[in-house]
C-alpha positions as CSV (number, residue, x, y, z in Angstrom):
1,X,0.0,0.0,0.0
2,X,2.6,1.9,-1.0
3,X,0.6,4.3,-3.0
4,X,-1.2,6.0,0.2
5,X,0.1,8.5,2.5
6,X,-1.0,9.6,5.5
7,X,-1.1,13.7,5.3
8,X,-1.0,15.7,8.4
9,X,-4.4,15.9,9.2
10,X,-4.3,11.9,9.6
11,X,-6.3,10.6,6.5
12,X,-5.2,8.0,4.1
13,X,-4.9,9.7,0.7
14,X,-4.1,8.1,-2.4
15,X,-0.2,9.6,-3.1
16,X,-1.3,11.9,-5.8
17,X,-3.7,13.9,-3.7
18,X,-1.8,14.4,-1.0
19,X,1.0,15.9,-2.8
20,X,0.1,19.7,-2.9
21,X,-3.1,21.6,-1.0
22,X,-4.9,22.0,-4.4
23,X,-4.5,17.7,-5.1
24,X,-5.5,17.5,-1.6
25,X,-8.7,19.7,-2.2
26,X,-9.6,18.1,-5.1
27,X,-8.7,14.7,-4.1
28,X,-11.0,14.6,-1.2
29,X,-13.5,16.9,-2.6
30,X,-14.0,16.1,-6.2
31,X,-12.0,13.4,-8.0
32,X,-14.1,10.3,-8.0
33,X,-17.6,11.9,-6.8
34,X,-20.3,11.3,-9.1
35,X,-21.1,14.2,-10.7
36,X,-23.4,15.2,-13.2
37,X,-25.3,17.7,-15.0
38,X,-24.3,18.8,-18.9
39,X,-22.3,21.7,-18.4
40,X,-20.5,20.6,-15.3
41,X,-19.7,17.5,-17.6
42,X,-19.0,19.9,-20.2
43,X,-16.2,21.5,-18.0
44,X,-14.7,18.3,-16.7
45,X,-14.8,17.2,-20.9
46,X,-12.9,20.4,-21.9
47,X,-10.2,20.3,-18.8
48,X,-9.3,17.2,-19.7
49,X,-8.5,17.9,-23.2
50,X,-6.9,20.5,-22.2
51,X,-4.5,18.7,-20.0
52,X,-3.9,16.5,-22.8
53,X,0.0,16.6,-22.5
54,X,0.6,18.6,-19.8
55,X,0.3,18.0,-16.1
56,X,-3.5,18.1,-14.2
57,X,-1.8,20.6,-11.8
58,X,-1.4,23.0,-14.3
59,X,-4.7,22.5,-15.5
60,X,-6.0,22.8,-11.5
61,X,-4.3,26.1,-10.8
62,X,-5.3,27.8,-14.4
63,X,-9.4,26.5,-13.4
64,X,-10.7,29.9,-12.5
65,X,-9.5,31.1,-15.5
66,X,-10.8,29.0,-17.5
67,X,-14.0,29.0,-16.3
68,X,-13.8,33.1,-16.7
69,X,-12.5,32.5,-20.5
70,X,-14.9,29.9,-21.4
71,X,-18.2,31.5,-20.0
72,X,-18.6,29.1,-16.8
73,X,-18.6,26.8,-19.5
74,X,-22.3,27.2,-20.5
75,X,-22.9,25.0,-23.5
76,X,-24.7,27.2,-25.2
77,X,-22.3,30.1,-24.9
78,X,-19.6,28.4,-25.7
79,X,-21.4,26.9,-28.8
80,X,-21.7,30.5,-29.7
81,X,-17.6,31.5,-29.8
82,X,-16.2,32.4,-33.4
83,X,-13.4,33.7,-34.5
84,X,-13.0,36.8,-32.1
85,X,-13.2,34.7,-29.2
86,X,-10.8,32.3,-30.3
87,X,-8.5,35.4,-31.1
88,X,-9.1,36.4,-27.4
89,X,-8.5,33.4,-25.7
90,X,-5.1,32.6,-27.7
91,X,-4.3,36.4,-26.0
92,X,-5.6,34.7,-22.4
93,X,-2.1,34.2,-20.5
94,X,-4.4,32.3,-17.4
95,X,-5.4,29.4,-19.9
96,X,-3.4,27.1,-22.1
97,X,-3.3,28.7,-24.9
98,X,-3.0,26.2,-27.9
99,X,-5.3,26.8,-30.7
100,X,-6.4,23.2,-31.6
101,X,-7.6,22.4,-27.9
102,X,-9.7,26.4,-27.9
103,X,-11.2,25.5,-31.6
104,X,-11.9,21.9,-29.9
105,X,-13.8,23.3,-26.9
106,X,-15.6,25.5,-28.7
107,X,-16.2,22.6,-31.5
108,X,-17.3,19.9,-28.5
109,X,-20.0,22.4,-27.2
110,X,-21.5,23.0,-30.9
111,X,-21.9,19.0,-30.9
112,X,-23.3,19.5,-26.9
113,X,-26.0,21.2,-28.3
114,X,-26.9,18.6,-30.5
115,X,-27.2,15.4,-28.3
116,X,-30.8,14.6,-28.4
117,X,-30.8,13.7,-24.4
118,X,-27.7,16.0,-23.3
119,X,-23.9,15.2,-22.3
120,X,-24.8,13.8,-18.8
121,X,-27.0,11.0,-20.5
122,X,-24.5,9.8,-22.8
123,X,-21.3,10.0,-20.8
124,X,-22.6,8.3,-18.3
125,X,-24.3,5.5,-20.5
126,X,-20.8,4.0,-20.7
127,X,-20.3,3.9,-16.8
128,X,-19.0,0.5,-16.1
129,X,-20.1,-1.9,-13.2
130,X,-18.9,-0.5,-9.7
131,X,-15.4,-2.9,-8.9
132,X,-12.9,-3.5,-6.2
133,X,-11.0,-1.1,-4.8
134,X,-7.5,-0.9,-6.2
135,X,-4.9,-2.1,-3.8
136,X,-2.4,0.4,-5.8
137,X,-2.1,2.2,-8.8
138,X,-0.5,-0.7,-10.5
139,X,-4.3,-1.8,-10.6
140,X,-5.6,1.2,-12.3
141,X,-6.2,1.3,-16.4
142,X,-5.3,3.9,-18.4
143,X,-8.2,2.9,-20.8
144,X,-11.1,0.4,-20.5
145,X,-13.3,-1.6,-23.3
146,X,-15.6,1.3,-22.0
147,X,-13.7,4.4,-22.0
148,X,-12.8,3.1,-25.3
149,X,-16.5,2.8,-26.5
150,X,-17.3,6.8,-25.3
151,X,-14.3,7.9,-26.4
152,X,-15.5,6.3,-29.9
153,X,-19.0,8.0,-29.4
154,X,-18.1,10.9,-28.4
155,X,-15.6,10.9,-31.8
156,X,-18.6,9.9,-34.0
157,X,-20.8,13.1,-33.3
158,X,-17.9,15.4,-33.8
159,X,-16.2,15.4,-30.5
160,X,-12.3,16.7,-30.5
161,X,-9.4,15.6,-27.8
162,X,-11.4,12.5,-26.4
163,X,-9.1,9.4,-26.8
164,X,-10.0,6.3,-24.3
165,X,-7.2,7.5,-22.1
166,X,-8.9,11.3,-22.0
167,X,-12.4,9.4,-21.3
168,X,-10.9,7.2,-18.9
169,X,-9.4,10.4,-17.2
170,X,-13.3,12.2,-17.2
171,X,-14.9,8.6,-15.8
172,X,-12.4,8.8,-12.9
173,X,-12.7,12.6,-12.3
174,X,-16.2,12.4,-12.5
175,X,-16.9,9.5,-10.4
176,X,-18.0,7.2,-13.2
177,X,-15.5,5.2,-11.6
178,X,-14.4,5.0,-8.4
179,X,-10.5,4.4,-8.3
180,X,-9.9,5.6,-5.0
181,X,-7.0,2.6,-3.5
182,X,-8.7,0.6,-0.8
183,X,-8.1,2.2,2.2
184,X,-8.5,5.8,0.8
185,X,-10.3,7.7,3.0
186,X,-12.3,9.5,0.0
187,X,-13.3,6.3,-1.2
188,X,-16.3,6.3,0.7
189,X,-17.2,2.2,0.9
C-alpha cells in the first residue's frame, strides 16, 4: 500500500492527492464523486483535453481562469464562440493557450447542443459496473473496453481531444469510476 500517505491531518490519501493543498482539495472533494449535470460534464470534458500533454496541476491552478474565459462553461455560450473569441483566448495568458484544444472546446459544445438527451446522458451511458478497490495504482487502467466505447461516441458526433485515455481520465474525475485505493479515506465504501 505503497501508494497511500497519510497527510498531516491523519487521513489516508491516495499519493497523488496528498502531494500539494490543491490535489488535496480536489482529491478529497471532487475526483471520483459522481457528478453530473451537462455543463459541469461539459467543463470536466474540456479540462481534460486540455491537460492532454501537460500535467492536471497545471490545469487545476489555471481552473478559474478557464471558467472566466470559457463562460462558466455554459454550452450554449460556448457553442456560440467564433473567431474573435478564439483570437481572445489565444491572448488569455491564465489558460493554455494552444489553438487546436480552444477550436476543440468551442467545437465539443456545438456537438453538446446537438445530443438529443444532453452530455450527462451519454457520458454516463458508458459507466461501467462499480469494482474492487484498487490495492495500488498498479491496478488502475489507463483505458477500459468502455472508456474506449465513449471515447469512440463521443468521436462519431464530432467530438475533438477525447481518446480512451482522455475518457478514462473524465470517468475517474467524475466519479463514473471510483479508483480511489482501498483504504482511501475518500473512497467512501
Amino acid at each position: 500500500m505503497n501508494d497511500l500517505i497519510i497527510g498531516t491531518d491523519g487521513l489516508a490519501r491516495c499519493r497523488w492527492g496528498g502531494s500539494t493543498p490543491d490535489y488535496a482539495f480536489y482529491h478529497d472533494n471532487e475526483w471520483g464523486r459522481p457528478l453530473h449535470g451537462d455543463d459541469a460534464l461539459f467543463e470536466r470534458v474540456s479540462l481534460e483535453a486540455f491537460q492532454s500533454g501537460l500535467s492536471w496541476i497545471t490545469i487545476l491552478r489555471k481552473r478559474e481562469s478557464f471558467r472566466a474565459a470559457f463562460s462558466g462553461f455554459d454550452i450554449k455560450r460556448v457553442a456560440e464562440f467564433g473567431d474573435d473569441d478564439v483570437t481572445r483566448l489565444l491572448g488569455d495568458a491564465g489558460i493554455v493557450r494552444n489553438r487546436s484544444k480552444i477550436e476543440a472546446t468551442i467545437a465539443n459544445a456545438r456537438a453538446a447542443l446537438d445530443l438529443p438527451d444532453g452530455l450527462s446522458e451519454l457520458l454516463w451511458s458508458f459507466a461501467p459496473k462499480p469494482r474492487k478497490a484498487p490495492k495500488d495504482f498498479s491496478g488502475v487502467p489507463a483505458t477500459t473496453p468502455e472508456s474506449i466505447a465513449m471515447a469512440k461516441a463521443l468521436k462519431k458526433r464530432g467530438f475533438r481531444f477525447v481518446g480512451p485515455t482522455t475518457a478514462y481520465a473524465l470517468m475517474q474525475a467524475t466519479g463514473m469510476v471510483n479508483d480511489h485505493l482501498a483504504g482511501c479515506h475518500a473512497r467512501g465504501d
